[in-house]
N, C-alpha and C positions, 0 to 999 in steps of 0.2 A: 504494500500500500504506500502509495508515495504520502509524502509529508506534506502540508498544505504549506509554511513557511519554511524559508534556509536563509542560514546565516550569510550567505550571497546577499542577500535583499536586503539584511540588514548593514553592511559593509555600502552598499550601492545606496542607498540612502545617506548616509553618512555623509558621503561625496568627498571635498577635498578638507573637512574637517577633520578626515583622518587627519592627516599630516602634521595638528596639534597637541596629539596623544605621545608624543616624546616617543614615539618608536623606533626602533632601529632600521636599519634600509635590509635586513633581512626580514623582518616581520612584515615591513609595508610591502615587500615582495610577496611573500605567501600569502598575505589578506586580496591582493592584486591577482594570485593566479586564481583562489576563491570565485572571487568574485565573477571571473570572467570564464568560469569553467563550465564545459557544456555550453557555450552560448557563439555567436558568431564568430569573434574576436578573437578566437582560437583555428578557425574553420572547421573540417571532419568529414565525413567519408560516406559512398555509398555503399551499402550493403546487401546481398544477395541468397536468400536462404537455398540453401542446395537440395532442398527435399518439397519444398512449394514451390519455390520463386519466386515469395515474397519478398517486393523490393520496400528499405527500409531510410531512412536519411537519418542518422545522428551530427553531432560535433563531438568536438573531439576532447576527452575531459581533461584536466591539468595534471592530474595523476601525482600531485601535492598529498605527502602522505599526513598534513594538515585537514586536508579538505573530505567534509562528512558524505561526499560523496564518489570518492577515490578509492575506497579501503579494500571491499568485496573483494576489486579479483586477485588483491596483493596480499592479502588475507587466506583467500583458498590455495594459492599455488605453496604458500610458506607452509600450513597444515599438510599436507600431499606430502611434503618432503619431511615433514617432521615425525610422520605415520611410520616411515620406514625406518626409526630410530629407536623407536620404544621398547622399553624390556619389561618383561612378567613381573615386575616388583614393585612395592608398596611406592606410588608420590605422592609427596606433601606439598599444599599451597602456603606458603608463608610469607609475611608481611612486614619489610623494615620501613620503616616511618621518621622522618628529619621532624625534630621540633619545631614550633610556631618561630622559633629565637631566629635560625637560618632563613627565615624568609626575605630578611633586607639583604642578604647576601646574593641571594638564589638570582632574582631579578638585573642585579650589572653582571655576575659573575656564574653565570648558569652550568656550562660545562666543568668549569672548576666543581662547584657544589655539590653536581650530578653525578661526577666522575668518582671522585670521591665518596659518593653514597655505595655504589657498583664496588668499590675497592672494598671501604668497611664490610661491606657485608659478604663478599666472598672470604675473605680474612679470618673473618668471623666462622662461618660453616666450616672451612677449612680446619681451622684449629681444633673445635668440636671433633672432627674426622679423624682425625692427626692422633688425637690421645684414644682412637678406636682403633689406631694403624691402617686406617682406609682411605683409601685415596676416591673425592664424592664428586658430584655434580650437581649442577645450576642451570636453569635456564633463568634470568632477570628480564623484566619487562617495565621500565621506569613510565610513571605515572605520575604528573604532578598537580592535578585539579581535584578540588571538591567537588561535593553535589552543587555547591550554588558558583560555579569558575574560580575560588576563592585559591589560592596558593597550597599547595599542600601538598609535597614530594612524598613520593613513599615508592618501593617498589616489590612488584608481585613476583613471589621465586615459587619453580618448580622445582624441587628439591627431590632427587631419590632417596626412599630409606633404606639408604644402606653406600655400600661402596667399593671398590678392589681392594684386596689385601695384596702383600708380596708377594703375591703366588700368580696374581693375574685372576684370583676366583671372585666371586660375588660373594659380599655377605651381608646380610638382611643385621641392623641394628637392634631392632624388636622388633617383637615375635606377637604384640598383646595389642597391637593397633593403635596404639599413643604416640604422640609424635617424638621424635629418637631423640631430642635432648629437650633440657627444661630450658621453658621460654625466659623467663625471668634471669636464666642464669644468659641467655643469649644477648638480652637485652643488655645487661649490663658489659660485656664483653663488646658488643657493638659500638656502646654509649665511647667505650676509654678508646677503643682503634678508631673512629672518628673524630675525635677529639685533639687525638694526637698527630692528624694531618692537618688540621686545623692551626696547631701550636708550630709545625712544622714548615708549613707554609705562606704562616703569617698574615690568615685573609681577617684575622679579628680579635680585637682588645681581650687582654686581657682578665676583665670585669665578663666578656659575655663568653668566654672558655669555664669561666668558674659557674656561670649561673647556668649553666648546659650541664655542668655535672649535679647542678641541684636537683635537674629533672631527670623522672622517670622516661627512659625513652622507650616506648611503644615498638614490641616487635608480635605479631599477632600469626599462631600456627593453628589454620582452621583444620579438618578433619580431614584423614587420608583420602583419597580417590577413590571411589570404588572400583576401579579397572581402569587399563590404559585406553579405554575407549573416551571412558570420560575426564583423561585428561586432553584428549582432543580435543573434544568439542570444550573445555574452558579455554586452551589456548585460543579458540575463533570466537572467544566473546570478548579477550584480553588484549591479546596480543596488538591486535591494527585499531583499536578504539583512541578516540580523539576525544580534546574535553569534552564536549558536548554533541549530541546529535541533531540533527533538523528536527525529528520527529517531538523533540522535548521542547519545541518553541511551541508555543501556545496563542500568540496573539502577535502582531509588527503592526505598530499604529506610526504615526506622524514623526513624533520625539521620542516614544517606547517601544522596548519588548520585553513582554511576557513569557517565562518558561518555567517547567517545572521541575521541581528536584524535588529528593529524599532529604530530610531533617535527621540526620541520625543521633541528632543529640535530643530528641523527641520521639522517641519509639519507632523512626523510620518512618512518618509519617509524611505522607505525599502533601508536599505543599507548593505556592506559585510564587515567583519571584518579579517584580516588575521594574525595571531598570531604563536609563537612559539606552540612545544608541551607543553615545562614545563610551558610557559605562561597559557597557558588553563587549565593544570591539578591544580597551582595554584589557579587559577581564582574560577575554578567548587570546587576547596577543601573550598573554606571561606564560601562554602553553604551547606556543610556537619554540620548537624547538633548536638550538643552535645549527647552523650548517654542519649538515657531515656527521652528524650525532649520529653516535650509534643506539637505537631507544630498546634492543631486543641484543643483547649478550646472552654467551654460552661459555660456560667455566667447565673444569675437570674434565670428567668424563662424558661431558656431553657439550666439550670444546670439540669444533672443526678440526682441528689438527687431530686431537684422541680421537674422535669418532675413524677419521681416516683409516686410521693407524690399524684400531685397534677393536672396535666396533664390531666387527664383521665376526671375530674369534668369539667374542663376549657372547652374543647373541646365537651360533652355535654351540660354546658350552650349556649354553643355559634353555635349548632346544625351540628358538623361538621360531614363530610361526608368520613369517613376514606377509603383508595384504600383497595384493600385485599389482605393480607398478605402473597403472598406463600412461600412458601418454597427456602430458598436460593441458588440461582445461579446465572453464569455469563455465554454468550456467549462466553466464554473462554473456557468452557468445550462443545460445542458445532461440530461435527463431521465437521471437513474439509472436507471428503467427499463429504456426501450426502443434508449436511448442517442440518440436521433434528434430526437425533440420538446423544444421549448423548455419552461422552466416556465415558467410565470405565478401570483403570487401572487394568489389571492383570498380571503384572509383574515390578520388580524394579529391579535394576540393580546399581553397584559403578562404580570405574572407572574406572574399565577395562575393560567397554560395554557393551552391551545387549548379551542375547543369541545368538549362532549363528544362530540356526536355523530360526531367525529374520531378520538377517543380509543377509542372505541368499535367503530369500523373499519366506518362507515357511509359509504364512501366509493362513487362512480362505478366505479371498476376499481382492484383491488389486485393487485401479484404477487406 
């Protein structure tokens, strides 16, 4: 079901008031390919269903892994390749969280902040692993938005339970379904290895390194997976998600937008938010992330390099039973028609349109 407003519309309203909001010439890039995505100014291509002959006209999308409209097919090709990676054993989803205190940092000095958050917290697991004699794995997927765009880094780990020993074997850490180390002792092992790049690096006074040890910092270990099926389908809810979606806008009037979020600090309670334009363009720009950022890391054993290596043995000791690998595609390329036939593009076009004899509805078969 398509969404009735997008954050397109709200940026194109805006006009050249963006240019006020103190952004960076990286951000007003991304809000720019937003905005002009899918639409003339891009141009786009004709397309050809090979099973009707359905002829189709799109444009051509920005493919800004910003834009709430981009994700889908970068999303299923990344799942596809991830399917053939999985082993028979317990994952856990776990949660490191940067205090409210890091957020005046986060905004000039992002990849510093972020990068560092990714350090801490492999360090962190690591260590845990270290004194089991195993050698673990990570997938990290950095997330820095609240329910209402408000700042707020944290990031989502798929953790296996368990890890190689010296031998090259697998070994399951528990056996009882609880998660393999205590949180609270994570937490504060996280708290002092972040801290100490912090004091190392010199990005902050002295007074706000002591009042980050006064807080409890938030490391949150929800409930095992029930099978590696469904850790896939949480990777395609996590993994390509942007702060916000179209579908959570609610209302785009004149000088506002309405959208809606969860209140978690109110029983998760669905409530609406009503905000300026520049307010939100703000808001949505401190989740634009630095060029070249990496937002989806792979540690240990479920780093590129070990997978290469080392993968292929793992998963034959351990007798697994890999899905079959076809050929890549998305129901994105799938005929709106007849729903069945692929498309095929035979024609491109800039931005001064398609053919006319396209426009015109001089096609093969229309419906």
């Amino acid at each position: 079901m398509q969404p009735r407003f997008e954050i397109a519309e709200i940026i194109s309203r805006l006009g050249n008031e963006v240019e006020n909001l103190g952004l960076n010439t990286w951000q007003l890039r991304t809000l720019s390919a937003i905005r002009r995505c899918r639409t003339a100014s891009l141009g786009g291509h004709v397309d050809a269903c090979d099973g009707c002959g359905n002829i189709s006209i799109s444009y051509n999308s920005c493919r800004n892994r910003h834009c709430p409209k981009c994700q889908g097919h970068k999303r299923e090709e990344w799942i596809q390749a991830r399917e053939q990676e999985l082993l028979p054993v317990p994952y856990f989803h776990v949660v490191f969280t940067l205090p409210s205190e890091m957020n005046p940092l986060s905004i000039p000095k992002p990849k510093a902040v972020y990068d560092m958050l990714y350090e801490a917290t492999w360090e962190t697991l690591s260590q845990f692993g270290n004194t089991q004699g195993l050698k673990m794995g990570m997938i990290a997927i950095l997330h820095t938005w609240g329910q209402n765009l408000s700042l707020h880094p944290h990031l989502h780990c798929i953790v296996p339970g368990g890890g190689i020993d010296k031998n090259g074997d697998w070994k399951n850490i528990r056996s009882d379904g609880k998660y393999l180390f205590p949180v609270k002792a994570l937490s504060k092992v996280f708290r002092a290895k972040y801290v100490a790049k912090l004091r190392r690096e010199k990005l902050v006074t002295q007074n706000i390194l002591d009042s980050l040890f006064q807080k409890n910092w938030v490391v949150y270990a929800k409930r095992p997976f029930g099978n590696p099926k469904s850790v896939v389908e949480y990777l395609g809810r996590y993994t390509h998600k942007i702060a916000i979606s179209n579908h959570r806008i609610q209302k785009i009037e004149n000088d506002t937008v309405t959208f809606g979020y969860k209140d978690y600090k109110d029983g998760s309670k669905k409530k609406s938010m009503t905000i300026t334009h520049a307010e939100f363009t703000r808001r949505f720009s401190q989740h634009i992330l630095p060029k070249r950022f990496v937002k989806i890391r792979h540690y240990g054993i479920l780093s590129s390099t070990w997978k290469r290596e080392k993968l292929k043995n793992l998963q034959e000791k351990l007798r697994v039973k890999l899905p079959k690998q076809n050929e890549k595609q998305t129901l994105l390329r799938v005929c709106p028609c007849c729903k069945k036939g692929l498309l095929k593009t035979i024609c491109t076009f800039d931005q001064r349109g398609p053919p006319k004899e396209y426009l015109m509805g001089k096609s093969p078969k229309a419906c």
